[in-house]
TORLO-456145 format. One record per residue: residue number from 1; x, y, z of N, C-alpha, C in turn; residue in three letters. Coordinates in steps of 0.2 Angstrom, whole numbers, plus 5000, padded with zeros to 4 digits. Example, Ala and Ser with C-alpha at 12.3 -4.5 7.8 and 13.67 -1.06 7.14 Angstrom:
! TORLO-456145
seq	n.east	n.north	n.up	ca.east	ca.north	ca.up	c.east	c.north	c.up	type
1	5066	4972	5039	5062	4978	5039	5066	4984	5039	Ala
2	5064	4989	5035	5068	4995	5036	5064	5000	5039	Ser
END
This chain:
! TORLO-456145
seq	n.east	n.north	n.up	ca.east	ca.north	ca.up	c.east	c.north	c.up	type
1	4802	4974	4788	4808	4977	4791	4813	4978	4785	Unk
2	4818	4982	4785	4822	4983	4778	4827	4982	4781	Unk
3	4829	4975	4773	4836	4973	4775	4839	4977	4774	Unk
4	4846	4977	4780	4853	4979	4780	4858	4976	4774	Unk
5	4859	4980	4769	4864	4980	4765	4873	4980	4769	Unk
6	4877	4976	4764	4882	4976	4766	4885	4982	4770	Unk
7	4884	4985	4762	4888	4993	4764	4885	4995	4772	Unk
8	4877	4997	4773	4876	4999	4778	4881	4996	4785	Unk
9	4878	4988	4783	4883	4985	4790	4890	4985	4790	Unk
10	4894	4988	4785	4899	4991	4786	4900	4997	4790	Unk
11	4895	5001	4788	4897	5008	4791	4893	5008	4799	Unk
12	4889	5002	4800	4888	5001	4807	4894	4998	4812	Unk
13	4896	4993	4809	4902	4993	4812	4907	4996	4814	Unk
14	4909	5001	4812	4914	5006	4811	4912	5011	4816	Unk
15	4904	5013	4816	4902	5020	4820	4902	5016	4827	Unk
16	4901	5005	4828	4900	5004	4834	4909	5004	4837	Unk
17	4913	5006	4833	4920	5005	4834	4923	5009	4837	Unk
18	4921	5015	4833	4923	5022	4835	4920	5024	4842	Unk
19	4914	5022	4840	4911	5024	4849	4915	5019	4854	Unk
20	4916	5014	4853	4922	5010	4858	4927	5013	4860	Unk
21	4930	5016	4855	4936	5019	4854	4937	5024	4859	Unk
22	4931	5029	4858	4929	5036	4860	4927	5035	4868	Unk
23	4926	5029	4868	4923	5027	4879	4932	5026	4881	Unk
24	4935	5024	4878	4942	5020	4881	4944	5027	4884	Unk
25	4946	5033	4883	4950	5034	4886	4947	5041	4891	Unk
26	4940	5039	4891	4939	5044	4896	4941	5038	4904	Unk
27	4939	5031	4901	4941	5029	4908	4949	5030	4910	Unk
28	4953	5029	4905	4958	5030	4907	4959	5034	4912	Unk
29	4957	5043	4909	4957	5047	4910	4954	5048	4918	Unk
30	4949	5045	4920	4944	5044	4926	4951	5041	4930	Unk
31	4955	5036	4929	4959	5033	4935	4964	5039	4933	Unk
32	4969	5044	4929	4972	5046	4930	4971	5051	4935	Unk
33	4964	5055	4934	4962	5061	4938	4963	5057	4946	Unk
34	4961	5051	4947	4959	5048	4953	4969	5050	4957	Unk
35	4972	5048	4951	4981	5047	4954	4981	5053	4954	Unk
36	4978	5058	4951	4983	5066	4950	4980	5070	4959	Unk
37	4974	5066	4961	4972	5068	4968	4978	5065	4975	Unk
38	4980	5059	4971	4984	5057	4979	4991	5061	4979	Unk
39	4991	5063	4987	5000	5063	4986	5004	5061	4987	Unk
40	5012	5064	4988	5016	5061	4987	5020	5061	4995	Unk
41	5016	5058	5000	5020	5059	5005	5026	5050	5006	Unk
42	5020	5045	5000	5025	5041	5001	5029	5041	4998	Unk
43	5034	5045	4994	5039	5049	4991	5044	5051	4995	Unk
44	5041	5053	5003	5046	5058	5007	5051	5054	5009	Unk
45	5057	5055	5012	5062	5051	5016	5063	5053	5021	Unk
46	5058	5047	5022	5059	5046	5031	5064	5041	5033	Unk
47	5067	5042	5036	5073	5037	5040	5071	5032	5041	Unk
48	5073	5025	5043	5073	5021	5045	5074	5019	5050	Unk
49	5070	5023	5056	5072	5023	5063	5066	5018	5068	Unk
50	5067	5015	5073	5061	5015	5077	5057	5019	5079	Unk
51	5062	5023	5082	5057	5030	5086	5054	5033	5080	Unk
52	5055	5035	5075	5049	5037	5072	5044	5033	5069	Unk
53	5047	5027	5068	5040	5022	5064	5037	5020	5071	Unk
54	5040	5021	5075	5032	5023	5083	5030	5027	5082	Unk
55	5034	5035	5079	5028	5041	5080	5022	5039	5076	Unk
56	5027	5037	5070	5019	5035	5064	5014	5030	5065	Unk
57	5017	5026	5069	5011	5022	5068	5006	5025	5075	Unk
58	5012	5028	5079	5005	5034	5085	5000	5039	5082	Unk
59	5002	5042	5074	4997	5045	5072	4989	5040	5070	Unk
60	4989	5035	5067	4986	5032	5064	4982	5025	5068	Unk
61	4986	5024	5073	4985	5021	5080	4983	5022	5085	Unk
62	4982	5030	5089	4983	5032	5095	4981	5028	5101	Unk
63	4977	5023	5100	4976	5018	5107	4978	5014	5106	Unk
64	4985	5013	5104	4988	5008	5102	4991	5007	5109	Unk
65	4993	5002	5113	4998	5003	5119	5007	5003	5118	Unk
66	5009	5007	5121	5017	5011	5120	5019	5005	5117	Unk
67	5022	5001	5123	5025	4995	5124	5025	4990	5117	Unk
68	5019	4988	5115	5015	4985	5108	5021	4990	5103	Unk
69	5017	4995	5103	5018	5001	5097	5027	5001	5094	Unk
70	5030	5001	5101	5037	5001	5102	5040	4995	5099	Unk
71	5037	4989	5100	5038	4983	5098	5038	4980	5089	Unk
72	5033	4984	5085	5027	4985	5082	5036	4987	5077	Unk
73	5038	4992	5077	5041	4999	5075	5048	4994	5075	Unk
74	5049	4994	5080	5057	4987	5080	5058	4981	5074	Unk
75	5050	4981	5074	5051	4973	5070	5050	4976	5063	Unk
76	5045	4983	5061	5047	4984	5055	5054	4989	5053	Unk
77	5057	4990	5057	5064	4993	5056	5066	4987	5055	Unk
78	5071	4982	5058	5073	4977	5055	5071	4974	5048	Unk
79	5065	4973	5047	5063	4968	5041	5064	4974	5035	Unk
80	5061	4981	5034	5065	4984	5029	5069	4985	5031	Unk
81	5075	4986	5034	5085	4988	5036	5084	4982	5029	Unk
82	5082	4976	5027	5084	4971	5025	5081	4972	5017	Unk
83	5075	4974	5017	5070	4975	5010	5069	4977	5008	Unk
84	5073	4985	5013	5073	4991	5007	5066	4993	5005	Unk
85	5063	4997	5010	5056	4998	5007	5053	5002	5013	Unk
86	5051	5010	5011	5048	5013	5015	5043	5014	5021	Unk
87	5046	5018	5026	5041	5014	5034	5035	5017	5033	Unk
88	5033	5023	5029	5027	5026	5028	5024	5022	5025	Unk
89	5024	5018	5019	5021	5014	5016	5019	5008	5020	Unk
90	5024	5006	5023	5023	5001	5028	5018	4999	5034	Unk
91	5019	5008	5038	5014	5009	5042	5005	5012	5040	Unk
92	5005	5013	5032	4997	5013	5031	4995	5008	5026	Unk
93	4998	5004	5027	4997	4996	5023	4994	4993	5029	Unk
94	4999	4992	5034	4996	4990	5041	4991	4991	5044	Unk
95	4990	4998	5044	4984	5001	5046	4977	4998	5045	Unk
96	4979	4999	5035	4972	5000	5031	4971	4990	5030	Unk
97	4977	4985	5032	4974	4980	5031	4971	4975	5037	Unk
98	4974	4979	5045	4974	4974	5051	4972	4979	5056	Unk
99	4972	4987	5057	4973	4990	5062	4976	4989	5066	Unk
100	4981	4987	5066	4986	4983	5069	4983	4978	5074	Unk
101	4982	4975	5071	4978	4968	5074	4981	4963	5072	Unk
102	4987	4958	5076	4991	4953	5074	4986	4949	5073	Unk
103	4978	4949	5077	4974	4943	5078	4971	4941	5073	Unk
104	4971	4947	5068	4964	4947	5065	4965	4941	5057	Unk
105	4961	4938	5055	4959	4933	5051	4953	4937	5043	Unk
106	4957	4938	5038	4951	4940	5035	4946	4935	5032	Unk
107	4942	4938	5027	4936	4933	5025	4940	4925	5019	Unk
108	4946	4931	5017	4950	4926	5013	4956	4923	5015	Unk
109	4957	4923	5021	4962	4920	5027	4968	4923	5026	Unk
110	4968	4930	5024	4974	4933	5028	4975	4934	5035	Unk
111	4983	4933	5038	4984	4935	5043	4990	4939	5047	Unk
112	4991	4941	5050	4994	4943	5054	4993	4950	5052	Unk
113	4995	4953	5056	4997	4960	5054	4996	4965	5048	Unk
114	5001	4961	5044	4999	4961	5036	4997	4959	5031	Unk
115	4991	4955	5035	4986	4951	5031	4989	4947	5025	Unk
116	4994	4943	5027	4997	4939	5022	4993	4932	5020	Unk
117	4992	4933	5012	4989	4929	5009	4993	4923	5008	Unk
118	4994	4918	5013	5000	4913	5012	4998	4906	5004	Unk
119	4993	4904	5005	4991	4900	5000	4996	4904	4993	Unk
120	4991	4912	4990	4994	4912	4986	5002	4917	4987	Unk
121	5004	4918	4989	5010	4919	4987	5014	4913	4989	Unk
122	5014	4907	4992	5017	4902	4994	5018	4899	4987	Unk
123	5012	4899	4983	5015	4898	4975	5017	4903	4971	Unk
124	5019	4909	4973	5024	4912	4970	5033	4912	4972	Unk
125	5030	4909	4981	5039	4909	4983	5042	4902	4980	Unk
126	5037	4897	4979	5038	4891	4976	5042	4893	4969	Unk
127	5039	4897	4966	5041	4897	4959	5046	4902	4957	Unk
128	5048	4905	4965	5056	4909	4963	5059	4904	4968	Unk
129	5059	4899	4968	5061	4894	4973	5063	4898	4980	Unk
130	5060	4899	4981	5062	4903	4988	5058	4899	4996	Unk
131	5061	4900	5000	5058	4897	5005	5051	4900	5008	Unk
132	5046	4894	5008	5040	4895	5011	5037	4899	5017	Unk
133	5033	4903	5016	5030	4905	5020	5029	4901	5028	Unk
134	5028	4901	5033	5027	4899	5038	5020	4899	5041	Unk
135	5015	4896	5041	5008	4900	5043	5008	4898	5050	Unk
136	5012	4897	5053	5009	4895	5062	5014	4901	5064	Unk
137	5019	4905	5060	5025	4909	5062	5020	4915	5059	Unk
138	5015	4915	5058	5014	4923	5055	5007	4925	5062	Unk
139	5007	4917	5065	4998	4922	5071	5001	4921	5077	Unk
140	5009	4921	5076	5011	4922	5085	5012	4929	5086	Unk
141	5009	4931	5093	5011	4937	5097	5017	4941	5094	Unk
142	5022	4938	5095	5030	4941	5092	5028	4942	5082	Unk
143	5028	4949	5080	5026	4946	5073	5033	4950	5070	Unk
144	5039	4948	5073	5045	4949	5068	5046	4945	5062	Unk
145	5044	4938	5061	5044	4936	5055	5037	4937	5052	Unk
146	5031	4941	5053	5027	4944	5049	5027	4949	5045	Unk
147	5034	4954	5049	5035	4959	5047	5039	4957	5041	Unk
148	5044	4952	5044	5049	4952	5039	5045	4950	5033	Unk
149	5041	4945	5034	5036	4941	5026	5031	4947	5024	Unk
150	5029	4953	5026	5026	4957	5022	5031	4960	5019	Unk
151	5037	4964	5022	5041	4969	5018	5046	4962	5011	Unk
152	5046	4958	5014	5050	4956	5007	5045	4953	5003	Unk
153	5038	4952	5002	5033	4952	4998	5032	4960	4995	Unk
154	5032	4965	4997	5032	4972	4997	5038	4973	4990	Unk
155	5044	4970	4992	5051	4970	4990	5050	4967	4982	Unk
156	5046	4962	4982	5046	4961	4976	5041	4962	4972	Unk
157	5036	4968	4976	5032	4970	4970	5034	4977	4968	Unk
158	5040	4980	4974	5044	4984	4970	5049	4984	4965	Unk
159	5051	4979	4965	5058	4979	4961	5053	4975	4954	Unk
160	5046	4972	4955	5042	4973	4948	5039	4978	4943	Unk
161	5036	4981	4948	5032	4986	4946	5033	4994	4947	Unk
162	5039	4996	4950	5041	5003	4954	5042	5007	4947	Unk
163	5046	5003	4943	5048	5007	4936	5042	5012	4930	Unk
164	5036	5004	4933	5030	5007	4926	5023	5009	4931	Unk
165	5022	5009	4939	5018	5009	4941	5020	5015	4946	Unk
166	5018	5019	4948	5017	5025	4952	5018	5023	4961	Unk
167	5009	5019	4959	5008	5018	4966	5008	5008	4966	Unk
168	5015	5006	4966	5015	4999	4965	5012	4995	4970	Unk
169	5014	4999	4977	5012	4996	4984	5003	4994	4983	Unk
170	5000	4998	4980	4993	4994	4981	4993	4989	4977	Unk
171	4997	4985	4974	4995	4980	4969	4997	4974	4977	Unk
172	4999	4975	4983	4999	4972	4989	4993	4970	4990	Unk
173	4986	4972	4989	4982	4970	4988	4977	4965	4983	Unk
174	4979	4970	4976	4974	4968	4971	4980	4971	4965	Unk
175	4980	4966	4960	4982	4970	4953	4977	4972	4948	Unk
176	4971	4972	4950	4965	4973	4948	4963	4982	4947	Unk
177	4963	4986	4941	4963	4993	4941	4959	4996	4946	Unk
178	4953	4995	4948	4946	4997	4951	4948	4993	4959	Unk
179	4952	4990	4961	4950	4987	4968	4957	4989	4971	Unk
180	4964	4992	4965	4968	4995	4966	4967	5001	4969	Unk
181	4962	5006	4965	4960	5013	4968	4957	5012	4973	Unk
182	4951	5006	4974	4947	5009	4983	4953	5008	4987	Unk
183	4959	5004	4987	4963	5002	4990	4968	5009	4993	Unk
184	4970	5012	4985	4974	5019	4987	4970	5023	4990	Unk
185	4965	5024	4991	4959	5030	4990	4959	5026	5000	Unk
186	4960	5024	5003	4960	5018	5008	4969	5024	5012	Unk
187	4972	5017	5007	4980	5021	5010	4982	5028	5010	Unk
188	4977	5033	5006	4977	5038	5005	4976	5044	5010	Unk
189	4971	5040	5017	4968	5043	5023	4974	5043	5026	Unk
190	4977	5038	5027	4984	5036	5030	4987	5042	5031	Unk
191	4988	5043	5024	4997	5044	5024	4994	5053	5023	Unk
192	4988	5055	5022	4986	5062	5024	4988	5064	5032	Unk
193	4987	5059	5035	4987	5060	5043	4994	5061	5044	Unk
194	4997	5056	5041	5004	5056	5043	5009	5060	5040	Unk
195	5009	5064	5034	5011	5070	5032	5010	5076	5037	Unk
196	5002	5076	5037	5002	5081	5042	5006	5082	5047	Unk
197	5006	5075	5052	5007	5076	5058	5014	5078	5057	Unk
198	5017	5076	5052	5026	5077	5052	5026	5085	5051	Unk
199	5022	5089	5047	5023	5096	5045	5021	5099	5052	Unk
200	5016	5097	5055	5015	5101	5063	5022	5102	5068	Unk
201	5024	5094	5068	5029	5092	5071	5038	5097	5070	Unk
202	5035	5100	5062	5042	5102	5060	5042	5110	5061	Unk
203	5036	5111	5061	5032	5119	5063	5035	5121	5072	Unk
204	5031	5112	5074	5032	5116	5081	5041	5114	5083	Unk
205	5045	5111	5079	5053	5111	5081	5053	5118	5077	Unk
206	5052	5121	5073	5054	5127	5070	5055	5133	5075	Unk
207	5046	5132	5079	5045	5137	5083	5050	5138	5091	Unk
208	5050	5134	5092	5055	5132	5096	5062	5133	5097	Unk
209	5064	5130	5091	5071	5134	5090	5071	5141	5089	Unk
210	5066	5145	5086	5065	5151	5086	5066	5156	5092	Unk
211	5061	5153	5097	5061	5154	5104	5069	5155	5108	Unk
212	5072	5152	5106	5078	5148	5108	5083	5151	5105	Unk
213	5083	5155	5099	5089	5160	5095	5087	5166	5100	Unk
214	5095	5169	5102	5097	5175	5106	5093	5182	5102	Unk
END
């Protein structure tokens, strides 16, 4: 076998660098392409009304029951009125982490609604001294303080992340690059539905007042 001289394992190290070098930024470039595909409907300003945050969660829910869905819509109108934080965003986080199932329990013991991970953000509320989560308030029927404990968790990963991050709302899941995207690529279904329905909806008031010019 022929030893490797210095020199040569210098010039190997170098060509193994440059190949490193040379892979980094196609990944990058891989998650960029992924973000230049989603849109920007969680951008659009929707009001902060109930009657709509029922239409939306009607597009993404249809057998939801009224009455629920109306209730559903109330409690997250209130807890963002307080935390400043988008009903679109809100209703396909919902969607994509509970189905709106207050009952539902994940493998990692989220719950409510919002699949709030109490253990670990309980030591984040600790650590901005703030008051603890509730875990017996977040699996009752009534889930106004679940709603309120998802949007001011939401609250604070906008007022971290809003500035350098695009799509901050998925770090509600993972801060993790690769479990971020399934994640978007998830809430992305959402908010196609939900765009749409608003552009038919404005089509079909367009046509109507049309109908209705003398």
């Amino acid at each position: 076998m022929k030893t490797l001289t210095p020199k040569l394992l210098l010039l190997l190290g170098l060509a193994l660098l440059f190949q490193g070098c040379s892979s980094a930024p196609k990944k990058i470039n891989k998650h960029r392409d992924l973000y230049a595909k989603l849109g920007n409907f969680d951008k659009v300003y929707i009001p902060n009304e109930a009657p709509l945050i029922s239409q939306m969660i009607s597009v993404v829910q249809p057998e939801l029951e009224v009455n629920a869905r109306n209730k559903i819509a109330n409690d997250i109108h209130h807890a963002i009125k307080k935390y400043k934080v988008e009903p679109q965003i809100v209703v396909s986080l919902i969607d994509t982490e509970s189905n709106f199932s207050y009952s539902k329990v994940s493998s990692t013991g989220d719950l409510s609604l919002g699949q709030v991970n109490v253990e670990v953000w309980n030591v984040e509320f600790k650590r901005m001294k703030m008051p603890l989560i509730e875990k017996a308030k977040l699996v009752t029927e009534d889930q106004a303080y679940a709603m309120e404990k998802m949007a001011q968790i939401l609250s604070i990963l906008k007022k971290r992340h809003a500035k350098k991050d695009r799509r901050w709302y998925a770090r509600y899941h993972s801060n993790t690059t690769k479990y971020k995207m399934d994640y978007l690529t998830k809430i992305e279904v959402r908010m196609k539905m939900l765009a749409e329905s608003r552009m038919l909806s404005t089509q079909k008031a367009l046509a109507l007042s049309s109908q209705n010019t003398p």
